[in-house]
C-alpha positions as CSV (number, residue, x, y, z in Angstrom):
1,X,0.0,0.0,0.0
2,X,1.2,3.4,-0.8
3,X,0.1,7.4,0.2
4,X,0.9,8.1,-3.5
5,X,-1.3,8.2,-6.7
6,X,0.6,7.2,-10.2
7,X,0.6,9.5,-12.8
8,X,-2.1,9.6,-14.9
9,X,-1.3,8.0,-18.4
10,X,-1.0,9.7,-21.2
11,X,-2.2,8.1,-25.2
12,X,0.0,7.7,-27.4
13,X,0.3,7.1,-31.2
14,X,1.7,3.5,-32.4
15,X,5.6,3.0,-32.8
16,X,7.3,1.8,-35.9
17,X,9.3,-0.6,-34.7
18,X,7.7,-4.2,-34.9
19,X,4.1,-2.3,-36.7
20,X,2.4,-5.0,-38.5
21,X,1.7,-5.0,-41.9
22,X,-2.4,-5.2,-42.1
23,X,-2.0,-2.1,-39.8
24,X,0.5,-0.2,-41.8
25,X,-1.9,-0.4,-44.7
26,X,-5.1,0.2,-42.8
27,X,-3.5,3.7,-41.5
28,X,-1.8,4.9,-44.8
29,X,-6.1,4.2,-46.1
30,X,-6.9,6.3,-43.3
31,X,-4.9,9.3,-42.7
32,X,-5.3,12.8,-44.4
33,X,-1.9,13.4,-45.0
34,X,-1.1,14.1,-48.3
35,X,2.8,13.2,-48.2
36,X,4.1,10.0,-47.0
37,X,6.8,11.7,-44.8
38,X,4.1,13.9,-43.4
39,X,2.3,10.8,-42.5
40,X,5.2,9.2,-40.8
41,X,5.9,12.0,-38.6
42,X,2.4,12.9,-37.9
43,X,1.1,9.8,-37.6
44,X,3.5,7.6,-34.9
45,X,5.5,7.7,-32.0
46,X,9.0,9.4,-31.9
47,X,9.6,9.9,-35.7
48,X,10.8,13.3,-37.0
49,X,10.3,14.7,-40.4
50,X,14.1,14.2,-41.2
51,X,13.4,10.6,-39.9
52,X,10.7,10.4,-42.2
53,X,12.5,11.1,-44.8
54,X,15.2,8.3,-44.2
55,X,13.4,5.7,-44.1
56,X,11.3,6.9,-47.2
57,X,14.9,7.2,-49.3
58,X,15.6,3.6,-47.7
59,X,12.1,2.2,-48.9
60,X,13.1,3.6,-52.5
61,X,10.0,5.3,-52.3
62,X,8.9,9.6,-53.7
63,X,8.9,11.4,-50.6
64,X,6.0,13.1,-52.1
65,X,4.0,10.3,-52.7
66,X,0.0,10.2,-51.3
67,X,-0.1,6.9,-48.1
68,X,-3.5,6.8,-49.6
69,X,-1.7,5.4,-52.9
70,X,0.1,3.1,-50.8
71,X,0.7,-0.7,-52.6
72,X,1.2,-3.9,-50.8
73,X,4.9,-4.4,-52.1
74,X,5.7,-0.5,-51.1
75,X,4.2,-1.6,-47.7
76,X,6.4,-4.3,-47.2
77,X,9.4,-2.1,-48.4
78,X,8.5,0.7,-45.5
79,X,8.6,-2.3,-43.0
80,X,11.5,-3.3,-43.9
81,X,13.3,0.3,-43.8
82,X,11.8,0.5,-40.1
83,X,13.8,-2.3,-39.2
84,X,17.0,-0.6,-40.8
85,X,16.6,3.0,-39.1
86,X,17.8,3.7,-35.4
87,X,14.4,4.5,-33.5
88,X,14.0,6.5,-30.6
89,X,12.4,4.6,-27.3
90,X,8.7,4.9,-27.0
91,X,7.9,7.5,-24.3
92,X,6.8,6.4,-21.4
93,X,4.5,8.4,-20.3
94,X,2.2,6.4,-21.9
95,X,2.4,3.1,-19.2
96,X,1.4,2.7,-15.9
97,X,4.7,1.3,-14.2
98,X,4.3,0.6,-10.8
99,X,8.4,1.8,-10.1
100,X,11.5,-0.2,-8.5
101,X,11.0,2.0,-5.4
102,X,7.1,0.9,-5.0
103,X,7.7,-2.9,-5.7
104,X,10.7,-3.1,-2.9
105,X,8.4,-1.5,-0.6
106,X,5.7,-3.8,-1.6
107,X,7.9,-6.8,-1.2
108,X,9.3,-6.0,2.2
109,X,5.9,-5.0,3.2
110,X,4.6,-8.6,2.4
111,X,7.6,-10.3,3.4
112,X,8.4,-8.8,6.6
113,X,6.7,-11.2,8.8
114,X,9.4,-13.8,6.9
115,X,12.6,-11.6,7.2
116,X,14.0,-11.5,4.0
117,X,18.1,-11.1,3.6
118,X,18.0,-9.7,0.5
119,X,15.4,-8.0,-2.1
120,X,16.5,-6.7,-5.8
121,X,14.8,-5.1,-8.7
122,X,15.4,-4.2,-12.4
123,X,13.4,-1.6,-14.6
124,X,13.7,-2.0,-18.4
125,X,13.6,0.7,-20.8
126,X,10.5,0.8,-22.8
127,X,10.4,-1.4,-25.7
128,X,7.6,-2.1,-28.9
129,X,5.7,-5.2,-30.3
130,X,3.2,-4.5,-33.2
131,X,4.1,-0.8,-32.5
132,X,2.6,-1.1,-29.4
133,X,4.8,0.2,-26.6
134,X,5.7,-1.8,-23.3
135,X,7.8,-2.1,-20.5
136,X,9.0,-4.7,-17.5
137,X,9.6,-4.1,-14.6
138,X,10.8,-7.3,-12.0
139,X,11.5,-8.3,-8.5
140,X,13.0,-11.1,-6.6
141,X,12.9,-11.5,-3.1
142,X,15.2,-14.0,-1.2
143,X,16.2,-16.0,1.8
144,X,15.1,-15.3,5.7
145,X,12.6,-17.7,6.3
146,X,11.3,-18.5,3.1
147,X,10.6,-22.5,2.5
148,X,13.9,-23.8,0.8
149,X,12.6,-27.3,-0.3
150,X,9.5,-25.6,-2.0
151,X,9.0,-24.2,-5.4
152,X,9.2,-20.1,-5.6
153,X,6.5,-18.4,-5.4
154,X,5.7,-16.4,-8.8
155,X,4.0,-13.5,-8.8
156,X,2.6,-12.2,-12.2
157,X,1.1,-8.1,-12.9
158,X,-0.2,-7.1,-15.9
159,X,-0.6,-2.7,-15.7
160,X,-0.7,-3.1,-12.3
161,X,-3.4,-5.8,-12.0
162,X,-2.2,-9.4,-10.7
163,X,-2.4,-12.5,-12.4
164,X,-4.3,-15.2,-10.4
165,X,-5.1,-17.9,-12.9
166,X,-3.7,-20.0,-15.8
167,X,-0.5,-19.2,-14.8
168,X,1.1,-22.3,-17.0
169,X,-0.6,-20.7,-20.1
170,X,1.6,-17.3,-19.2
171,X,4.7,-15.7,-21.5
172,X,5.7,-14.8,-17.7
173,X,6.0,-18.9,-16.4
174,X,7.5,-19.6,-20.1
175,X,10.4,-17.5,-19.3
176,X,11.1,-18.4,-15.9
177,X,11.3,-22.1,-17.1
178,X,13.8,-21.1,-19.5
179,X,16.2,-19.6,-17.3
180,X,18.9,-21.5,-15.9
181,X,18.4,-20.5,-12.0
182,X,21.4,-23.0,-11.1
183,X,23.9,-20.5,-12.2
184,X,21.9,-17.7,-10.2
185,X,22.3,-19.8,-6.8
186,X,18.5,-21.9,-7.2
187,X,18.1,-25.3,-7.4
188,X,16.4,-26.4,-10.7
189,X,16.1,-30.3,-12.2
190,X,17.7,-30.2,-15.7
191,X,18.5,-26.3,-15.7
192,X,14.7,-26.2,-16.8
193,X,11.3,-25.6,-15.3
194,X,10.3,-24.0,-12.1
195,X,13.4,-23.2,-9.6
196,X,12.7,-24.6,-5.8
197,X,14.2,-22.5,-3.0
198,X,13.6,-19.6,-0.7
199,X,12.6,-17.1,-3.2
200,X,9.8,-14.9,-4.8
201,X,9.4,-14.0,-8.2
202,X,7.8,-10.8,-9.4
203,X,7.2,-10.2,-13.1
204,X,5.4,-7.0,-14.1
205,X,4.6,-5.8,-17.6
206,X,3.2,-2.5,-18.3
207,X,2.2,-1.8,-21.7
208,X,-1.5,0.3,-23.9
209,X,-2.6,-3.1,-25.2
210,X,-1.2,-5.9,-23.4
211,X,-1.7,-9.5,-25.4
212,X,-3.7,-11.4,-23.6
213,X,-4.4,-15.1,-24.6
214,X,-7.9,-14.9,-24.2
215,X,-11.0,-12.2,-22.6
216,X,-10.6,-13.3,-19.3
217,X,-7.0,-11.4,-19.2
218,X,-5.4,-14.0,-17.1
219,X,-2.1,-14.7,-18.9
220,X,0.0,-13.1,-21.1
221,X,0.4,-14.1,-24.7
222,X,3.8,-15.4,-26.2
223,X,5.6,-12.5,-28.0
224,X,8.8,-12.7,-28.5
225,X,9.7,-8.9,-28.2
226,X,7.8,-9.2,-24.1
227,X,9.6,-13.3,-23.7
228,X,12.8,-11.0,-24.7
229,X,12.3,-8.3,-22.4
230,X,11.5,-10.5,-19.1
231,X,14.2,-12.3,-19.2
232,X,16.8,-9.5,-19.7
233,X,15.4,-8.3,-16.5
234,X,14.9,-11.1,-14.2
235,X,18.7,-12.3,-15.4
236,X,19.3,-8.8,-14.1
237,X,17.8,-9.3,-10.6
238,X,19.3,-12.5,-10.6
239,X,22.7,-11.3,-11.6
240,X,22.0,-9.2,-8.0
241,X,21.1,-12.2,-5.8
242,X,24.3,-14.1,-7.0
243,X,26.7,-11.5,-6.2
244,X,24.9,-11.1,-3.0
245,X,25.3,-14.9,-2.5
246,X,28.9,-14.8,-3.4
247,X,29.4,-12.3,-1.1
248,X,27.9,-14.1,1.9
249,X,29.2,-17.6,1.1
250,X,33.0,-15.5,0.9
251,X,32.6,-14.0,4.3
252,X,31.1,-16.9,5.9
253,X,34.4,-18.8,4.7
254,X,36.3,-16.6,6.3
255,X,34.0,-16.0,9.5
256,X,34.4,-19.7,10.3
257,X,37.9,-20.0,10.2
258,X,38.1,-17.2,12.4
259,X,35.2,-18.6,15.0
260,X,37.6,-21.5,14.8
261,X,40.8,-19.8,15.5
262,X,39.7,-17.7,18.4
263,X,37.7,-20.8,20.1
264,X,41.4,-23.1,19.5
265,X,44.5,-20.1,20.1
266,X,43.1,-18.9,23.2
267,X,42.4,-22.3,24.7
268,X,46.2,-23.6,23.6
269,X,47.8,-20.2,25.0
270,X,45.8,-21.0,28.4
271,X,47.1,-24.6,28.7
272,X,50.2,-23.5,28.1
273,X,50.2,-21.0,30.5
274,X,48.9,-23.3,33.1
275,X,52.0,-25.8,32.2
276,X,54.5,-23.2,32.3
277,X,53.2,-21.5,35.7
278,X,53.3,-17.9,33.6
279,X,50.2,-15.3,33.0
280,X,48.1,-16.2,29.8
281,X,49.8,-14.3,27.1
282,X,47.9,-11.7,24.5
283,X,46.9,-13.8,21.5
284,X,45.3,-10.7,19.2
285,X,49.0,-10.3,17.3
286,X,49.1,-14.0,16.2
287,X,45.5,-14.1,15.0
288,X,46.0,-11.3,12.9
289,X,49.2,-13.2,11.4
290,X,47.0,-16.4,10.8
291,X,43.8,-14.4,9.6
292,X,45.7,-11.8,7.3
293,X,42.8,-10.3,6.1
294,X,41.2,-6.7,6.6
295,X,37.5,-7.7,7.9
296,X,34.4,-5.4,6.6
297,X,30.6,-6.0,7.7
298,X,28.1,-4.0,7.5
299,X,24.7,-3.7,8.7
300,X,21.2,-1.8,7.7
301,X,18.8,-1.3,10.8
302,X,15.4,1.0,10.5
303,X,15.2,3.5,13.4
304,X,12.7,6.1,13.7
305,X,11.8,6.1,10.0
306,X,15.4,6.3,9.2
307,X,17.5,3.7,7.7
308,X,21.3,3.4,9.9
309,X,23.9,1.8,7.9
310,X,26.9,0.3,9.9
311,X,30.0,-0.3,8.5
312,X,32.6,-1.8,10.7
313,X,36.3,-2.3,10.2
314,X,38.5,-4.9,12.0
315,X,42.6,-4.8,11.0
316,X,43.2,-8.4,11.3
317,X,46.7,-7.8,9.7
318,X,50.1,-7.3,11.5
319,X,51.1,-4.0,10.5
320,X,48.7,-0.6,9.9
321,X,46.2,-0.5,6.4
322,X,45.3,3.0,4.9
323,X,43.3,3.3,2.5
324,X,40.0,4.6,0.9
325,X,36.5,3.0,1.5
326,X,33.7,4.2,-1.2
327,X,30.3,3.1,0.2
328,X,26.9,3.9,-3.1
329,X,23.9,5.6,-1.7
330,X,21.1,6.1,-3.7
331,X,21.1,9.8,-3.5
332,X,23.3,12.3,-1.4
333,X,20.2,14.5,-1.1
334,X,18.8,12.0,0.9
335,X,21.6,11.5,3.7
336,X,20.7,13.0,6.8
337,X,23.8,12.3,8.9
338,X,27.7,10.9,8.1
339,X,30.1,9.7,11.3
340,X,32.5,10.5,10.4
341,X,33.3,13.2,8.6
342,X,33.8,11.4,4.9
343,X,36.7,12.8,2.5
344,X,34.3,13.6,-0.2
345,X,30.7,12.8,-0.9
346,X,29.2,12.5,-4.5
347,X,25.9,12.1,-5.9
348,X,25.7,8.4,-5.4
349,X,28.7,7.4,-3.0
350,X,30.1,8.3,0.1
351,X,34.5,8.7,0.2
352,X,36.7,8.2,3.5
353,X,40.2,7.9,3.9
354,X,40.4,4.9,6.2
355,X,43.6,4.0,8.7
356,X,43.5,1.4,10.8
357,X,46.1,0.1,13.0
358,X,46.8,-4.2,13.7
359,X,44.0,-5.4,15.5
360,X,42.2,-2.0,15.7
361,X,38.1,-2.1,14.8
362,X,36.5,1.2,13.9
363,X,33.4,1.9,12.1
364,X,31.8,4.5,9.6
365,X,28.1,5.1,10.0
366,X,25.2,7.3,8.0
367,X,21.6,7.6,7.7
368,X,19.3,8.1,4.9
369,X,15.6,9.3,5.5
370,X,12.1,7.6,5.4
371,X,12.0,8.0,1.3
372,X,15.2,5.6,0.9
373,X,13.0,2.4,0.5
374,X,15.4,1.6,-2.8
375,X,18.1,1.0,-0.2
376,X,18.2,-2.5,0.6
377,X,22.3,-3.5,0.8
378,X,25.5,-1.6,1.4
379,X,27.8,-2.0,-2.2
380,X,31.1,-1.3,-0.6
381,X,34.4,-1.1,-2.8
382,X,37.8,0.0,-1.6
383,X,41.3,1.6,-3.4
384,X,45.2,1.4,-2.2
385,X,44.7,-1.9,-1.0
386,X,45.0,-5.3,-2.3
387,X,41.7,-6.6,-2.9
388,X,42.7,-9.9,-2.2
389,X,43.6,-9.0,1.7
390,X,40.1,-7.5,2.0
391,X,37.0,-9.0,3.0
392,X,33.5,-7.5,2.3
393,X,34.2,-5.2,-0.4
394,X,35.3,-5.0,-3.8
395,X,37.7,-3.2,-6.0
396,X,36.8,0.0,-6.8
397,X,36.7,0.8,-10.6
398,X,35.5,4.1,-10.6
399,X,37.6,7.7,-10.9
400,X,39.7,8.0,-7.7
C-alpha cells in the first residue's frame, strides 16, 4: 500500500518498430496526409520529419507520394526500412509502471513477517511489439525464512493488476522455465522448469494493449519482443542475488575459520600458560598473522523512520592499512547524517580515507531518510589496498 497516486497516463500514437503490416496499410487508407513523410511523422510515436525522410529514401520510395496510394509491395518495403533506421524509445509516459522504489516496498511490506536477507529489482527501458509500446519491470525477493525445499513463489502483474489464474498458459511462467536459475544460486532439475528455493518472483509488464491469450485477461500471450524483455530483466535481478550470495558464502568462509581460530589459540595459549606457571599471554598479534585479512561488515537497521547503515572495520593484519573505503547511496540528497566526517561525498557514494592500525576495529556510519525504500544492501568497494587482503568489499573501478 502506498500514500501516493501514479501518474495519470497519457495516449500515445503507435511506434514503428515491430508495426504490422495489415496495420500499416489500414493507416496509410486512413490518414489525411497528403505526403508519405508527413504521415510518418504525424502519424506515430518518436519519428521526426528528417526521420521520415530516411526511411522513405531507404524504402526507395517519392517522398512526395500520397499513403492513400500506398501498394502492398511498397508496404512491405516501409517495414523493412523500419527495421534498418535507429528509433528512438517509446515515451513512457504512456504506461502505468508501478516503479522499482514501489515494488521493494511492496515486497518487504509482504515479506516482513518472513525476514527476508536480501530483495533486488530491475526496470527495463520501454520497448515495442506490433508498434505497441511496453515495458517490464521485475522483483526477486530471497532468503530469511522463506521455504527452501518448496518451489518459488511467482508472482505475475499485468498494468498493475495481478495474475491469479492459468499461470502455466503465461509468456511470464514460459520465461522463468527457461532460465537457468542454477547458475543464479536456485536449485532447478535439468537447468529447466520451475526453480525450488527460498525465493519470490515478481514479473510485471506494463504496456496500452497488453496481449492477452484470451477475454478473461489472465495470462500473457507469447511475443517474443515481451519473452525477450522478461528475461533481460529477471537475469538482471538474478545477476544481484548471486553476487549477493557470493558475497555471503565469501565471508562466511572466512568467518568460520576465524570462529575456529579464536575458540582453538586462546584455549592452547591457556594450557600452556597453566603448564609453564606464567600469565596467559595476549593472542590478538598472532590471529591477525593467521587471519591476514582486513574484515568489513556491514549492517542496515530501520530506526525512527530512518535507515542506519553500519560499516565496521576490523585490521586483522600485522602491521597498519590506509586506504579509501567508497560506500553507493542512492542519493546524497537523501543523507541526513555521516560519522565521520567522509573525505568527499558525490551524488551516489560516500569517500573516506580509512587508517587502521593491527587489531584495531573502527566503524563508519550514516543515515538516509524515510523516502530511501530503494536501499536494501551496502555496495562497498575499496582503493590502495590489495583486494585480495580484504573481506567484504570489492575493488573500486571508478575515478579516484
Amino acid at each position: 500500500m502506498v500514500d501516493e497516486l501514479p501518474e495519470q497516463p497519457k495516449e500515445i500514437k503507435p511506434h514503428l518498430h515491430g508495426i504490422e503490416l495489415g496495420t500499416l496499410l489500414k493507416m496509410c487508407k486512413d490518414t489525411k496526409a497528403k505526403k508519405i513523410t508527413t504521415f510518418l511523422a504525424n502519424e506515430f510515436s518518436s519519428v521526426s520529419i528528417n526521420k521520415a525522410r530516411e526511411i522513405v529514401k531507404i524504402a526507395g520510395l517519392d517522398k512526395n507520394k500520397n499513403p492513400n496510394e500506398i501498394g502492398l509491395e511498397e508496404a512491405k518495403k516501409l517495414i523493412e526500412s523500419f527495421k534498418k533506421v535507429k528509433m528512438m524509445a517509446p515515451p513512457t509516459d504512456c504506461l502505468s509502471p508501478i516503479g522499482e522504489i514501489y515494488i521493494k516496498k511492496g515486497l518487504r511490506k509482504e515479506t516482513m513477517m518472513l525476514s527476508p536477507e536480501f530483495i533486488s529489482t530491475d526496470t527495463r527501458q520501454p520497448s515495442v511489439f506490433s508498434g505497441t509500446p511496453f515495458m517490464v519491470e521485475t522483483g526477486i525477493v530471497y532468503g530469511g525464512n522463506l521455504p527452501k525445499e518448496e518451489r518459488v513463489e511467482i508472482l505475475r502483474f499485468a498494468n498493475r493488476v495481478p495474475l491469479l489464474y492459468q499461470e502455466g498458459g503465461c509468456v511470464i511462467t514460459e520465461v522463468i522455465k527457461d532460465i537457468d536459475w542454477r547458475r543464479y544460486g536456485l536449485e532447478q532439475k535439468g537447468g529447466r522448469g520451475i526453480p525450488y528455493g527460498p525465493a519470490i518472483i515478481l514479473v510485471h509488464v506494463a504496456s496500452v494493449n497488453i496481449p492477452f491469450t484470451s477475454e478473461s485477461k489472465e495470462a500473457i500471450a507469447h511475443i517474443d519482443e515481451i519473452k525477450k524483455e522478461i528475461k533481460l530483466s529477471l537475469q538482471q535481478c538474478a545477476r544481484k542475488m548471486k553476487a549477493h550470495l557470493s558475497k555471503k558464502e565469501k565471508k562466511e568462509k572466512v568467518k568460520n575459520k576465524f570462529l575456529l581460530i579464536s575458540k582453538i589459540l586462546p584455549e592452547i595459549a591457556r594450557k600452556s600458560a597453566e603448564m609453564v606457571g606464567k600469565p596467559v599471554p595476549s593472542i590478538d598479534s598472532i590471529i591477525s598473522q593467521i587471519m591476514n585479512i582486513v574484515w568489513i561488515e556491514d549492517e542496515i537497521t530501520e530506526k525512527n523512520g530512518m535507515l542506519e547503515s553500519r560499516i565496521r572495520i576490523i585490521n586483522y593484519k600485522d602491521s597498519s592499512q590506509n586506504f579509501i573505503l567508497y560506500a553507493e547511496i542512492p542519493d546524497k540528497e537523501k543523507v541526513t547524517e555521516i560519522s565521520p566526517e567522509p573525505v568527499e561525498m558525490k551524488e551516489k557514494v560516500i569517500k573516506w580515507k580509512v587508517s587502521v592500525k593491527p587489531s584495531e576495529k573502527i566503524e563508519y556510519c550514516f543515515k538516509l531518510n524515510k523516502d530511501s525504500y530503494d536501499f536494501e544492501e551496502n555496495n562497498l568497494y575499496i582503493s590502495g589496498i590489495n583486494p585480495v587482503n580484504v573481506v567484504g568489499a570489492e575493488k573500486w573501478e571508478g575515478e579516484e
